[in-house]
C-alpha positions as CSV (number, residue, x, y, z in Angstrom):
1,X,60.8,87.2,110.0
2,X,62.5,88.3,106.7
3,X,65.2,86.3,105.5
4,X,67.8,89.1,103.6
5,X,69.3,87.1,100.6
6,X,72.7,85.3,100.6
7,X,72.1,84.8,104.2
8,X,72.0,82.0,106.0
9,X,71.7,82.5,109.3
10,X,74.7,80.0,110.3
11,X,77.6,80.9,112.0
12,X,80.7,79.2,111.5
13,X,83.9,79.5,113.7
14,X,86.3,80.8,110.7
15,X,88.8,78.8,113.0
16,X,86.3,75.8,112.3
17,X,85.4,76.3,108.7
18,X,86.5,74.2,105.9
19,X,88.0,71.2,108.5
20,X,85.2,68.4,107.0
21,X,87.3,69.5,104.1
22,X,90.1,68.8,105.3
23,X,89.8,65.6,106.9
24,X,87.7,64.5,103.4
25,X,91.5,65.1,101.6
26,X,93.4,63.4,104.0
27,X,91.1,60.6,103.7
28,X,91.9,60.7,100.1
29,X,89.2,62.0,98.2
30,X,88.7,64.7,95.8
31,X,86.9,68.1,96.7
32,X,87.7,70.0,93.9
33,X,83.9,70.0,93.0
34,X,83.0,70.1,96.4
35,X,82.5,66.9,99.4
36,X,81.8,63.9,97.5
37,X,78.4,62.1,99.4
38,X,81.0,59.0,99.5
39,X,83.0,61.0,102.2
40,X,79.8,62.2,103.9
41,X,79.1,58.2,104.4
42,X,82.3,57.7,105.7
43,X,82.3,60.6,108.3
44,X,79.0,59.9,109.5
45,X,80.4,56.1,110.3
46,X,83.0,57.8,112.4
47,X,83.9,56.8,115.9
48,X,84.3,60.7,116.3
49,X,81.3,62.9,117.2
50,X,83.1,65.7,115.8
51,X,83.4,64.2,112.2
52,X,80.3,62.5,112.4
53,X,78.6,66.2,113.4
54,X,80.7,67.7,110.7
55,X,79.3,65.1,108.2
56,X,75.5,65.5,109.0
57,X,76.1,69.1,108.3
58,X,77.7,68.6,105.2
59,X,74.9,66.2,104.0
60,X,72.2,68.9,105.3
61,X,73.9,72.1,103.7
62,X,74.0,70.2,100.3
63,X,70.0,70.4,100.5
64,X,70.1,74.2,101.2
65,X,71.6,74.4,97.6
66,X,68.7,73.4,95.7
């Protein structure tokens, strides 16, 4: 299988995307260079599954950047 450059393969609900984001500014951190790994911690200690699945995604995409 052929992967075509730039793509992924990941789909993300555009209703979805950008929400770790979010929440990562409402919990008062700066994402102007992106999620800091200190909010990644933090949402993968949340009692929500949703934030805690948003977070392991987070801290898996930043490996695809390398």
């Amino acid at each position: 299988m052929t992967k075509r450059k730039g793509k992924s393969g990941i789909n993300i609900k555009a209703s979805r995307e950008g929400t770790f984001t979010d929440w990562c500014k409402r919990q008062g951190y700066d994402v102007s260079d992106g999620v800091p790994m200190a909010c990644i911690r933090k949402g993968l200690k949340s009692k929500d599954p949703r934030i805690r699945k948003k977070a392991n995604f987070a801290r898996n995409a930043r490996k695809w950047g390398k």
